[in-house]
TORPA-4810 file (N, C-alpha, C, O; in nm, 3 decimals):
<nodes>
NODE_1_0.818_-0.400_-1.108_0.718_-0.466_-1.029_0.718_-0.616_-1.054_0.728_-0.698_-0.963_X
NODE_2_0.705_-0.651_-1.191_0.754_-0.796_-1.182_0.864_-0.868_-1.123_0.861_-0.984_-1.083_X
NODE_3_0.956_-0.792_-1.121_1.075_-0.866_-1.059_1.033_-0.865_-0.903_1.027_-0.973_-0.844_X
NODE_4_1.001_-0.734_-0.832_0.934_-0.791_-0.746_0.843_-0.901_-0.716_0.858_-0.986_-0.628_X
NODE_5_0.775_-0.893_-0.776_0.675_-1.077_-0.769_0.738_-1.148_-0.739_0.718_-1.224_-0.644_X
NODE_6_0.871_-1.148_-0.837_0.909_-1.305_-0.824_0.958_-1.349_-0.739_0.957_-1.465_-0.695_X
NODE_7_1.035_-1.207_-0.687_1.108_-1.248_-0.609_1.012_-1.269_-0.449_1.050_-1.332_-0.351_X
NODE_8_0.879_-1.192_-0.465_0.814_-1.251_-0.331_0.780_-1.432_-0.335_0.769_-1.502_-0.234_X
NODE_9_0.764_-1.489_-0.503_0.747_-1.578_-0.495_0.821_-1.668_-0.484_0.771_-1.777_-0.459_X
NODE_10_0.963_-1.657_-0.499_1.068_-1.742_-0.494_1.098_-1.743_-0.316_1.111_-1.858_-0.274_X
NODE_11_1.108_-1.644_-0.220_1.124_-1.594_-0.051_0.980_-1.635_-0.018_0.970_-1.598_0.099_X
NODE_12_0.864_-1.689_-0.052_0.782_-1.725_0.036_0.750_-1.859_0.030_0.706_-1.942_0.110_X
NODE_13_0.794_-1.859_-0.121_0.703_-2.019_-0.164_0.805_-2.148_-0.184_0.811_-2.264_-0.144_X
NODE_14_0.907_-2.032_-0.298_1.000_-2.147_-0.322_1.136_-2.186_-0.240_1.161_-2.302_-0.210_X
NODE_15_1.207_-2.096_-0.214_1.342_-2.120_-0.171_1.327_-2.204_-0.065_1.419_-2.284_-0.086_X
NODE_16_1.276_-2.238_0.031_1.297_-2.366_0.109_1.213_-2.489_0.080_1.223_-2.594_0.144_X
NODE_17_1.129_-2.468_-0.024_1.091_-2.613_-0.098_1.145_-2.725_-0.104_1.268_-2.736_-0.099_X
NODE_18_1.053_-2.844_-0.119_1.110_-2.936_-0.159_1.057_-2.981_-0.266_0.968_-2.896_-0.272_X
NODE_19_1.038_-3.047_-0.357_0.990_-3.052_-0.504_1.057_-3.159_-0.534_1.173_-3.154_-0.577_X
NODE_20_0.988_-3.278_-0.514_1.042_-3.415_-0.583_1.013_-3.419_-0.734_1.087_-3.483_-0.807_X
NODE_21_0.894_-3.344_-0.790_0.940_-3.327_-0.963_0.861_-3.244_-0.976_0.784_-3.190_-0.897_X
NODE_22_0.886_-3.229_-1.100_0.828_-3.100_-1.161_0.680_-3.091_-1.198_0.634_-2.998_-1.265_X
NODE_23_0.622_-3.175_-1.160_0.492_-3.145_-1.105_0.415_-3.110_-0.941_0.297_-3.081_-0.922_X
NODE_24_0.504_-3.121_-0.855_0.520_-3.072_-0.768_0.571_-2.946_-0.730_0.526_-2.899_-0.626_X
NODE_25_0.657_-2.881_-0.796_0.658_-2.756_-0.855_0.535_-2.635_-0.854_0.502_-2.540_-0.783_X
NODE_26_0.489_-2.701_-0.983_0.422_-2.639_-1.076_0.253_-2.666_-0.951_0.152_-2.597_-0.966_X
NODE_27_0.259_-2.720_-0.898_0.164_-2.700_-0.793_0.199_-2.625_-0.732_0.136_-2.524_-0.765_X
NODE_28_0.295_-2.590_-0.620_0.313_-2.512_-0.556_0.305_-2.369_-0.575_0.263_-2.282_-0.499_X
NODE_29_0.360_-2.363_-0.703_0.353_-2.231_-0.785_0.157_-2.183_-0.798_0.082_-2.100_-0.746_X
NODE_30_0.149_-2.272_-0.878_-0.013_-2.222_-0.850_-0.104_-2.216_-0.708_-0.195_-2.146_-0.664_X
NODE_31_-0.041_-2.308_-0.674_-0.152_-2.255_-0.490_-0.090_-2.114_-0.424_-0.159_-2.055_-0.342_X
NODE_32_0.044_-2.059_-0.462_0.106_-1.919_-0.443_-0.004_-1.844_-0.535_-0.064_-1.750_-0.484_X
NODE_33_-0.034_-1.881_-0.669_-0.100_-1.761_-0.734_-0.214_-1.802_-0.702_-0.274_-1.697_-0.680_X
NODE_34_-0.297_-1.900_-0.682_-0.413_-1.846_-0.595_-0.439_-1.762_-0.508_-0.515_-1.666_-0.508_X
NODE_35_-0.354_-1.815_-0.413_-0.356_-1.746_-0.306_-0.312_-1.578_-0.294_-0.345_-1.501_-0.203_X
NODE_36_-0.236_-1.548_-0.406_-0.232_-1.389_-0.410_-0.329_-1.298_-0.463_-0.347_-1.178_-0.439_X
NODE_37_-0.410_-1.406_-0.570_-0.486_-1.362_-0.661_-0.652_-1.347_-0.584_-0.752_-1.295_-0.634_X
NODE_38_-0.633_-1.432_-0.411_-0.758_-1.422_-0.355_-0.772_-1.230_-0.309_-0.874_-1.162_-0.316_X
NODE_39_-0.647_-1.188_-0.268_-0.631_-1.080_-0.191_-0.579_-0.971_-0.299_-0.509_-0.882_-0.250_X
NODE_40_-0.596_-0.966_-0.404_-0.491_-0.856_-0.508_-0.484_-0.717_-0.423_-0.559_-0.688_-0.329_X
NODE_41_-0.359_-0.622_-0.486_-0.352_-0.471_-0.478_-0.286_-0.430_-0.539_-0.184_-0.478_-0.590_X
NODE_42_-0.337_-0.320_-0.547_-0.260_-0.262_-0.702_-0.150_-0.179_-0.676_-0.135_-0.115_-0.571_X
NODE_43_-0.062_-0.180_-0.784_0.074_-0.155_-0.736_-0.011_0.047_-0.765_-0.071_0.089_-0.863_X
NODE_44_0.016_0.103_-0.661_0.066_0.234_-0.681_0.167_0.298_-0.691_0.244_0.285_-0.595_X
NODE_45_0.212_0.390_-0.803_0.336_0.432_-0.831_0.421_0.525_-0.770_0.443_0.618_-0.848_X
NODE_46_0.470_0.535_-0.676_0.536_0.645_-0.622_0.646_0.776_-0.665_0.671_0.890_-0.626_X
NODE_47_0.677_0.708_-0.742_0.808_0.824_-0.746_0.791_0.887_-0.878_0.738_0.830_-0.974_X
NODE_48_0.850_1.036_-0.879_0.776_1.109_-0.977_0.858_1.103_-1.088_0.981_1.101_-1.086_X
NODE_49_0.769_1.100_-1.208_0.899_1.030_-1.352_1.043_1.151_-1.371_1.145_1.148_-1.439_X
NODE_50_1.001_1.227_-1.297_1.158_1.391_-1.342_1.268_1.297_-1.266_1.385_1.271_-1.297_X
NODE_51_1.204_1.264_-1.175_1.315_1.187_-1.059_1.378_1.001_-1.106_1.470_0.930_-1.063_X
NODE_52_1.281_0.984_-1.200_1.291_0.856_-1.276_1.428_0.872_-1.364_1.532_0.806_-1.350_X
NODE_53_1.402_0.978_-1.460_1.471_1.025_-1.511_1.606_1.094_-1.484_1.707_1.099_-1.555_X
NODE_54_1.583_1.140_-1.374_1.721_1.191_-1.342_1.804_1.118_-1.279_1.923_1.145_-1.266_X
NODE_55_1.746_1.018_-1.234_1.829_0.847_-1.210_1.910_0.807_-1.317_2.031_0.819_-1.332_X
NODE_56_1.831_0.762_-1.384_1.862_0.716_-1.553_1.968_0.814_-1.619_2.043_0.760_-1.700_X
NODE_57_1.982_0.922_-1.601_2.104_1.006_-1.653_2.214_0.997_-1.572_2.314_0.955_-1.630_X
NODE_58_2.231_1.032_-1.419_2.308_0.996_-1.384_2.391_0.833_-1.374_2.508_0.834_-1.336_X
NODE_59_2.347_0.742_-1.397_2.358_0.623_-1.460_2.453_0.591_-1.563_2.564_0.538_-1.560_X
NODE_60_2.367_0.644_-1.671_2.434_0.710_-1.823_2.522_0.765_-1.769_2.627_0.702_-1.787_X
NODE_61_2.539_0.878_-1.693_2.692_0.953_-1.718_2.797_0.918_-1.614_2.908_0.970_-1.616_X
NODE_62_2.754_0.815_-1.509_2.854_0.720_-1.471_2.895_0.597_-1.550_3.003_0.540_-1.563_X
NODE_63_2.787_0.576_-1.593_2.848_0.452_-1.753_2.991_0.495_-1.853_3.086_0.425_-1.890_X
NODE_64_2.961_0.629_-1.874_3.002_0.719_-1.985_3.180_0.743_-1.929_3.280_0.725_-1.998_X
NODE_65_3.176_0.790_-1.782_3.272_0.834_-1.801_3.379_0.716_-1.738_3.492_0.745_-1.698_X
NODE_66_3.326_0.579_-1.737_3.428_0.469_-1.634_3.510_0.425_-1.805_3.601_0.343_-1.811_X
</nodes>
């Protein structure tokens, strides 16, 4: 889920920025977390951990056998 964040924050806020210094930045960044922090939702978890898990092994045993 964090990596999600960032990456909503880097595709909404940052990547076509312009930022003459790094205090300009660091503004932008915070008027993004205002602004998410006016509307929050909570991440609900979908997928069931057997299925988490059985990701994660098959993973492992494509790791295992390259």
């Amino acid at each position: 889920m964090v990596e999600r964040f960032f990456r909503d924050l880097t595709v909404n806020r940052l990547r076509r920025g312009i930022f003459k210094s790094l205090d300009e930045l660091h503004q932008a960044i915070d008027a993004y977390l205002a602004a998410h922090n006016r509307s929050p939702k909570p991440f609900i978890w979908t997928a069931k951990a057997s299925d988490i898990f059985a990701k994660v092994q098959r993973a492992r045993s494509s790791q295992n056998n390259t």
